[in-house]
RORO-766522 format. One line per field, with one value per residue (C-alpha): residue number from 1; x negated, y negated, z; chain; residue in three letters. Coordinates in nm, 2 decimals. Layout:
BEGIN
num: c(NUM,...)
x: c(X,...)
y: c(Y,...)
z: c(Z,...)
chaine: c(A,...)
residu: c(Ala,...)
***
This chain:
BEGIN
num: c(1,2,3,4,5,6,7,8,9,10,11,12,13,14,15,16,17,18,19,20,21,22,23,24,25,26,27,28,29,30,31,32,33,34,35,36,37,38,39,40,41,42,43,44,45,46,47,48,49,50,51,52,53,54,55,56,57,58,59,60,61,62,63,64,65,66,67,68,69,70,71,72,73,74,75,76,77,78,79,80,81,82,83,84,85,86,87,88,89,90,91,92,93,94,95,96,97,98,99,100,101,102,103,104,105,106,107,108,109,110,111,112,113,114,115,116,117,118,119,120,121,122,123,124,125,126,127,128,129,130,131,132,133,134,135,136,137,138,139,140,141,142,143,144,145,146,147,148,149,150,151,152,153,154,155)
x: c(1.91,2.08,1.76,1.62,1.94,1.93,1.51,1.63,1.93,1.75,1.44,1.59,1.89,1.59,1.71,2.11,2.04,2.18,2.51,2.58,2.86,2.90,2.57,2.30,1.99,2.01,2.00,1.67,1.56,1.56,1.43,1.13,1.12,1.16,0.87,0.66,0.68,0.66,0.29,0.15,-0.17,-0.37,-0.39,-0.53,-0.25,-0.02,-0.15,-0.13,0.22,0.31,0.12,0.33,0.71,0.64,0.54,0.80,1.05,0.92,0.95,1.30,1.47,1.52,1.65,1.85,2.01,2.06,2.21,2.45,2.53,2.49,2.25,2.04,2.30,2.36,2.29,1.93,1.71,1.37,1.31,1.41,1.17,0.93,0.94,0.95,0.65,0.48,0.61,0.45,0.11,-0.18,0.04,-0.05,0.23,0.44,0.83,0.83,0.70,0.92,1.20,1.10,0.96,1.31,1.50,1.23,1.26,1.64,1.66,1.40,1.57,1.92,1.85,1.55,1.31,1.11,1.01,1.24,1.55,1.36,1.25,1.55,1.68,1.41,1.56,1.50,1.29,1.10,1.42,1.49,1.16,0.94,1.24,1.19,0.84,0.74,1.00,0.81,0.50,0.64,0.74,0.41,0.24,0.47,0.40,0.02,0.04,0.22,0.02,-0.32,-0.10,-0.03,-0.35,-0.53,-0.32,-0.37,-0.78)
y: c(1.58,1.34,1.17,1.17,0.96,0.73,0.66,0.59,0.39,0.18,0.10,0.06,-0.23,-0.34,-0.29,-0.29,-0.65,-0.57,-0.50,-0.83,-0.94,-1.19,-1.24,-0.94,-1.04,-1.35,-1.22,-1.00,-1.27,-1.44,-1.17,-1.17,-1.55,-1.49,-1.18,-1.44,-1.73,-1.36,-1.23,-1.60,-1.70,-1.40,-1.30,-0.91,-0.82,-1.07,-0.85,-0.52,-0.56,-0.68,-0.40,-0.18,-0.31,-0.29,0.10,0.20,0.00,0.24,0.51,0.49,0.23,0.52,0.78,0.54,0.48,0.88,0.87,0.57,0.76,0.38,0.22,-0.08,-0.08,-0.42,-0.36,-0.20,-0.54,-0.42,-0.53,-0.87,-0.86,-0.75,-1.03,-1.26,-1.17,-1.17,-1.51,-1.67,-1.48,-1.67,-1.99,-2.19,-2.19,-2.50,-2.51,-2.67,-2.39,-2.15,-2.32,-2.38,-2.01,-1.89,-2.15,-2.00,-1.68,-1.67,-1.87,-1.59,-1.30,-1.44,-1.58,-1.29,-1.40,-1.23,-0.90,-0.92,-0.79,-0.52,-0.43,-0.41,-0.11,0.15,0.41,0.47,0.26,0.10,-0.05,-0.15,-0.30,-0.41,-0.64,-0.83,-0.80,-0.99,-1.27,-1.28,-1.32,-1.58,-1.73,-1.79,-1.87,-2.19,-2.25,-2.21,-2.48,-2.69,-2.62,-2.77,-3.02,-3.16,-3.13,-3.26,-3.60,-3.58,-3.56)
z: c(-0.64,-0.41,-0.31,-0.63,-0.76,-0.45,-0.54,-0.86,-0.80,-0.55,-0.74,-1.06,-0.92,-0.67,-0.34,-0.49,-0.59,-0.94,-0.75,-0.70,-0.92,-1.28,-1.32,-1.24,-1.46,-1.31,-1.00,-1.08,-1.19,-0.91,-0.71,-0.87,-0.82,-0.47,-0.44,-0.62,-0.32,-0.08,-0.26,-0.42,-0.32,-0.40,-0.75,-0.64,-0.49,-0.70,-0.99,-0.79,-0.69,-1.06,-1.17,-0.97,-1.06,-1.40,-1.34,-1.13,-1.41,-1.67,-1.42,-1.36,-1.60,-1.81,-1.57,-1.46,-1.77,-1.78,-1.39,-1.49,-1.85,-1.98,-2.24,-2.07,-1.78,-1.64,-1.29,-1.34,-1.32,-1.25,-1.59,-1.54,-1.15,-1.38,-1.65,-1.41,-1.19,-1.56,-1.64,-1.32,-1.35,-1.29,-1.27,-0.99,-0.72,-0.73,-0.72,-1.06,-1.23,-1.08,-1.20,-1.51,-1.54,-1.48,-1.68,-2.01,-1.90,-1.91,-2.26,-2.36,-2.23,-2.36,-2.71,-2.79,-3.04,-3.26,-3.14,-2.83,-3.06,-3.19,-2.88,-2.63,-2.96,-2.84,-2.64,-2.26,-2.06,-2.34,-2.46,-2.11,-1.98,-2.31,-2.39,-2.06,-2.08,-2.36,-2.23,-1.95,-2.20,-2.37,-2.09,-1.96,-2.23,-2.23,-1.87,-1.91,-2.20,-1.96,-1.70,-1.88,-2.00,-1.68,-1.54,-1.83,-1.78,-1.44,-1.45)
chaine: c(A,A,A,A,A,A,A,A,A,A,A,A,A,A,A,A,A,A,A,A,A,A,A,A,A,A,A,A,A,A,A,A,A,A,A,A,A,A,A,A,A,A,A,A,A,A,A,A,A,A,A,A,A,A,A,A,A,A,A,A,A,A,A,A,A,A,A,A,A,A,A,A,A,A,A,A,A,A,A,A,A,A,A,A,A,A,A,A,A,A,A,A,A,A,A,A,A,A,A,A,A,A,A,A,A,A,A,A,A,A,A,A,A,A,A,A,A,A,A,A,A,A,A,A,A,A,A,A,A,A,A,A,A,A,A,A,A,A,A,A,A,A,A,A,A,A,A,A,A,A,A,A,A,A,A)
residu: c(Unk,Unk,Unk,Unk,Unk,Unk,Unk,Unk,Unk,Unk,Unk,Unk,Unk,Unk,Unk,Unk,Unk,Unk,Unk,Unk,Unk,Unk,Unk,Unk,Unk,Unk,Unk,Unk,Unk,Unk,Unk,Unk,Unk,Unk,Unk,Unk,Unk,Unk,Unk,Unk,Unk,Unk,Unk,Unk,Unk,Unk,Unk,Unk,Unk,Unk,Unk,Unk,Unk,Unk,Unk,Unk,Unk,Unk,Unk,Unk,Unk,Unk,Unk,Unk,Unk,Unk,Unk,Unk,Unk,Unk,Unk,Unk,Unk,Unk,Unk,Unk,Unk,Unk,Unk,Unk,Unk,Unk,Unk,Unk,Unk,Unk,Unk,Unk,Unk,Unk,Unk,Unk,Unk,Unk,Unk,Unk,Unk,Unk,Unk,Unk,Unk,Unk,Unk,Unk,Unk,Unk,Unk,Unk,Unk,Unk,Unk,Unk,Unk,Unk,Unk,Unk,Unk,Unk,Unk,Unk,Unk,Unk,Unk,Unk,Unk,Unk,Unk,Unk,Unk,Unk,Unk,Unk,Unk,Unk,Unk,Unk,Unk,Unk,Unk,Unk,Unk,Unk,Unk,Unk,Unk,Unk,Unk,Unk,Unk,Unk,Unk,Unk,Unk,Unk,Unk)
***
C-alpha cells in the first residue's frame, strides 16, 4: 500500500511540484507551461503526452483526494498541467502565447465561468480535473482567435 500512495502522491502533485508553498495551481500551471517548451514541435507526441496527463489525472486525482482525506486538495495540480497542455494545443510555439495561455488560463481557472462552477462540485476526479479542463478549452479557444488574428494582419 506504501507504493501505491507514493504513485499516487507523485503523479497527482506532479513530481511534488504541488508542494511548493502560497501558490500551488500556479505552480502546475507552470509546469505544464514548461512540459510544453519540453514536447512542442510535434503535435503526435504533443497530443500523446497530453493525452496521457489528462488520464493519469483522472486516474489518481480522485484517489488522491481519498489518500489526502481532502476535497480538491490544493497540492494535487495535475489538473492544472492538464489544462494547460490543453490550453496550448495546436497553438504554434511562441513565448507570447504561453504567457498569455497562462495569464487566460488562470483568470479561467480563478473566476470559473459558466460550466466551470458546476463542474469543480462533482465528486472525485471529475470535480478535480473537468474544472481545469474546460479552462484550458476556453483558454484556447481565445488563443486560437488570436492566433488567426495576428496572422491574418500579418498576411
Amino acid at each position: 500500500m506504501k507504493i501505491y500512495n507514493f504513485i499516487v502522491r507523485t503523479i497527482s502533485t506532479v513530481f511534488y511540484v504541488g508542494y511548493l508553498p502560497l501558490i500551488p495551481g500556479t505552480f502546475g500551471s507552470l509546469a505544464g507551461i514548461f512540459l510544453f517548451y519540453i514536447i512542442r514541435g510535434n503535435n503526435f507526441t504533443y497530443i500523446l503526452i497530453t493525452l496521457l496527463v489528462v488520464f493519469l489525472g483522472f486516474l489518481v486525482s480522485g484517489k488522491a483526494e481519498k489518500l489526502f482525506q481532502r476535497k480538491d486538495p490544493p497540492f494535487v495540480v495535475i489538473d492544472e498541467v492538464s489544462g494547460m497542455l490543453l490550453s496550448l494545443l495546436f497553438i504554434p510555439f511562441d513565448s507570447r502565447f504561453a504567457i498569455l495561455a497562462f495569464i487566460l488560463f488562470r483568470l479561467f481557472d480563478a473566476f470559473k465561468p459558466y460550466p466551470i462552477d458546476k463542474l469543480q462540485n462533482l465528486k472525485g476526479s471529475l470535480g478535480i480535473m473537468c474544472d481545469d479542463l474546460v479552462a484550458g478549452l476556453y483558454t484556447n479557444i481565445v488563443l486560437q482567435i488570436v492566433f488567426r488574428l495576428v496572422s491574418f494582419k500579418a498576411s
